[in-house]
N, C-alpha and C positions, 0 to 999 in steps of 0.2 A: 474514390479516395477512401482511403483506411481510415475509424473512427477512432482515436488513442485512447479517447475518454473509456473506452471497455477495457480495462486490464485483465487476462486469464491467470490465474491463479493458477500453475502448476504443480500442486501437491499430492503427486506421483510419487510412485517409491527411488525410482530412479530418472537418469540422466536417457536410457532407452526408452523407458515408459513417457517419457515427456517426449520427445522428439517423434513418438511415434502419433501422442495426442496433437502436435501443432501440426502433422502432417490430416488427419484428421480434419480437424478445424479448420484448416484452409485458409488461402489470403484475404478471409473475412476480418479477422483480429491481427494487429501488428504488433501489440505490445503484451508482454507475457513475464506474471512474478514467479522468481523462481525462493523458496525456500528455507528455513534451517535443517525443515527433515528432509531436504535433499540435498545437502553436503555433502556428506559422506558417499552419497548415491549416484557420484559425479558432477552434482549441481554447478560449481562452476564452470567447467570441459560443455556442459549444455550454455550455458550463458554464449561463451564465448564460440560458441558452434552458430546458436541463432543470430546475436550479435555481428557477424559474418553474411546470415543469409538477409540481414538489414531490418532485423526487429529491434523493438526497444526492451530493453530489459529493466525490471526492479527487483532488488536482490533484497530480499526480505530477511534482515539480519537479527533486526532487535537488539545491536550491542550497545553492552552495560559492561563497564570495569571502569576501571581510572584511567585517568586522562591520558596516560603518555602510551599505554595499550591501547584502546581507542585511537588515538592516532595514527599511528602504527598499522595496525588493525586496515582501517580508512586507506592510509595511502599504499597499502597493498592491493587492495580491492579496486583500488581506483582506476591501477594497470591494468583491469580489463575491458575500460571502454565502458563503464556500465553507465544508464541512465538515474534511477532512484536507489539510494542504500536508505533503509532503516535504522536508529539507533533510539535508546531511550527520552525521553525530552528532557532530564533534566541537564538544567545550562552547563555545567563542567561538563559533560557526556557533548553535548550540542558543538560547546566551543571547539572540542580537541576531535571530534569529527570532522567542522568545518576546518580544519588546521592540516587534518591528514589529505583532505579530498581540493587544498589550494594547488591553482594550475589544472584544474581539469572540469569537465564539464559537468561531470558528477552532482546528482543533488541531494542534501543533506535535507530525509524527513525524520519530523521528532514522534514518537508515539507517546500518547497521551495516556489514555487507558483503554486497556483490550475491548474490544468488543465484545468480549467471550464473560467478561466478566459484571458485577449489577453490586450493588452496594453490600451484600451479604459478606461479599467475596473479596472486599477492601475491607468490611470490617475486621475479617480474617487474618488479614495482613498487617492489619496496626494501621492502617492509611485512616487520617483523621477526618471527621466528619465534615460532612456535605455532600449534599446533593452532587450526582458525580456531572452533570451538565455545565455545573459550576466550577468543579472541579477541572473539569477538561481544558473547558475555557482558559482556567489561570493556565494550568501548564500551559497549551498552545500558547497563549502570547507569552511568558518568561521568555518561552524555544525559538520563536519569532524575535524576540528581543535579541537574543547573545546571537544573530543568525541563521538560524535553523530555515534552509529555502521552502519548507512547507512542515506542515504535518500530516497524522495520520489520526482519523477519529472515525466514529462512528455518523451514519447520516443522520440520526437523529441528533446529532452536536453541532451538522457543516454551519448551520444558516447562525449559530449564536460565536462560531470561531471567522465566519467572513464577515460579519457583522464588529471584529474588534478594528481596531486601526493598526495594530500591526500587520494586520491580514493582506495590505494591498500589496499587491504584483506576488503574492507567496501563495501556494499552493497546500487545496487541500485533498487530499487521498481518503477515499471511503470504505473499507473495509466491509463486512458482514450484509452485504447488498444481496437482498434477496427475489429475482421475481418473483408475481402472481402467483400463486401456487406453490411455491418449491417449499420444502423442509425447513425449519429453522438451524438443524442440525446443532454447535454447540453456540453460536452466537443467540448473542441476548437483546443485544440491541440494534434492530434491521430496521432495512426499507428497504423500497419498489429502486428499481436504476432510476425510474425518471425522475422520482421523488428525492434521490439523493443530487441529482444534477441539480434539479430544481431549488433546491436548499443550500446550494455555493459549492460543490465540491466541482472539481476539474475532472476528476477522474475515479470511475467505481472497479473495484476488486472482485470479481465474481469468480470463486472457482468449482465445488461440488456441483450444484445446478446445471455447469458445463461438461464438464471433464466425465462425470459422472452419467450424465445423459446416456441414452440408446443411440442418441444421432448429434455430438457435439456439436458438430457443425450447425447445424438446427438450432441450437438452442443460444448459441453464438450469436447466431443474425436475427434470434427474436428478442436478444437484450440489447443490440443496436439495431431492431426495427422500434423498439421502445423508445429509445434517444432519438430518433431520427427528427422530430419538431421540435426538440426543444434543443434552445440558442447552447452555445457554446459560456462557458465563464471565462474563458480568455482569449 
């Protein structure tokens, strides 16, 4: 039986270059994020291609505008079957998401703060002080509060956002999961897969480390030979 909790990360340039990776990778992995940098590169014609062969998909969007584009936005998206869309966490973004994706199975995750980024790089932005663990935290539950069916943080955040009481039966997404050995490449804030399971997330994001590999396939079944003893969170 397929492990979901591994998400591949398809950050290929195109819609051929990913079909040609899942072919690759094999029916080790079922579930597969597809991009913004691969939009333009076919990204959705791939969703909806695998989508058909009975993967799950997560469309990794990140949308941010006002509420009645966001919806809009949402319930386009929604016509193709997808499993996870991304959008920003903050609550007006959250709400008019959850508004465009009613009627469909669609799950609404909110992002909290990049992975990619560490307090220097909020101070840059004007984003007001605190420790960003803290931070995280508040956003996830606001996004949890107006709705939002999970988030998206980093593993070193999962265990203090399953840890709130909004948390329960909501989903949380790990981004910047990196095994033993691999590269940090541009994230900042990592872990191990099991170490991010083990800290409350449902499901980790792995894609350079795979995609990237000499033998994806290989490197697929050594991040779910890593999961393999530890329990499931849902």
């Amino acid at each position: 039986m397929t492990d979901n909790r591994l998400i591949v990360a398809l950050d290929v340039p195109n819609a051929i270059a990913g079909m040609e990776m899942v072919q690759r990778i094999g029916p080790a992995v079922g579930f597969y994020k597809i991009g913004l940098g691969m939009l333009t590169g076919g990204g959705l014609a791939l969703a909806s291609e695998l989508k058909e062969q009975g993967h799950r998909i997560f469309l990794d969007m990140k949308l941010f505008d006002i509420g009645a584009t966001v919806e809009a936005a949402v319930r386009g998206l929604a016509q193709f079957d997808l499993d996870f869309l991304t959008v920003h966490g903050d609550p007006h973004v959250v709400r008019a998401a959850k508004q465009g994706a009613a009627g469909t199975d669609l799950k609404i995750l909110a992002v909290t703060i990049l992975t990619s980024l560490d307090r220097s790089d909020l101070d840059a932005a004007l984003i007001r002080d605190g420790a960003i663990p803290d931070l995280v935290a508040e956003r996830a539950g606001r996004a949890l509060e107006v709705g939002a069916d999970g988030v998206i943080a980093s593993p070193q955040e999962a265990a203090m956002i399953r840890a709130l009481p909004q948390s329960t039966g909501k989903l949380i997404v790990t981004p910047g999961v990196r095994p033993a050995g691999a590269g940090l490449d541009d994230q900042k804030r990592i872990a191990t897969p099991a170490d991010a399971i083990s800290n409350g997330a449902d499901h980790i994001v792995v894609g350079r480390p795979i995609w990237k590999a000499a033998d994806p396939r290989a490197a697929a079944e050594a991040v779910l030979h890593e999961l393999r003893d530890i329990p499931h969170n849902r």
